[in-house]
C-alpha positions, 0 to 999 in steps of 0.5 A, spaced: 500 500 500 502 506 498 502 512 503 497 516 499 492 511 499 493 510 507 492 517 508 485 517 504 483 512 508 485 514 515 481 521 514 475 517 511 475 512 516 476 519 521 470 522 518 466 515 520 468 515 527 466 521 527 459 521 524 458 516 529 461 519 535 455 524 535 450 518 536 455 514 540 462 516 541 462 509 545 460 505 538 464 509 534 471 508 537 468 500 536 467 501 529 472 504 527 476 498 531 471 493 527 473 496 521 480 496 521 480 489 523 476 487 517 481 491 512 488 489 515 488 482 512 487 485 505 495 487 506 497 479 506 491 477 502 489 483 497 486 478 492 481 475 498 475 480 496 471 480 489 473 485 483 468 491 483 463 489 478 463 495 474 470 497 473 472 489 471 479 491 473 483 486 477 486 491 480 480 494 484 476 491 488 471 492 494 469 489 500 463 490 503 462 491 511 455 492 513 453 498 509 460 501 508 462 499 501 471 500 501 475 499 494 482 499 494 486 497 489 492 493 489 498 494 486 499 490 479 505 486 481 499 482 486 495 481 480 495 473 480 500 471 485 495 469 489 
């Protein structure tokens, strides 16, 4: 994973939290920790989710967790060294 994509995907996953946090700041602390468990086998694994239907690009996929749809894309040399 590049710096740039950790970057993006900490403000996003900031802004998460804190859109939960003006409900709840307990669950959202929970949800964050949720959420980065569910991605973190992506960095050893990053074929395990399915390829973004619309996109038809190996190097784009998506992982679905509860109703939050996260697209990464992996770097070409991953592709087909599963």
């Amino acid at each position: 994973m590049n710096g740039k994509f950790i970057t993006r995907a900490y403000y996003r996953l900031r802004e998460i939290k804190h859109f939960i946090s003006k409900h709840s700041p307990e669950w959202a602390t929970k949800f964050q920790n949720f959420l980065i468990s569910k991605v973190k086998p992506l960095s050893s694994h990053p074929q395990m989710e399915r390829i973004v239907p619309e996109k038809q690009d190996p190097s784009i996929r998506e992982l679905i967790v509860n109703h939050y749809r996260i697209i990464y894309k992996i770097d070409a040399a991953d592709i087909g060294n599963a």
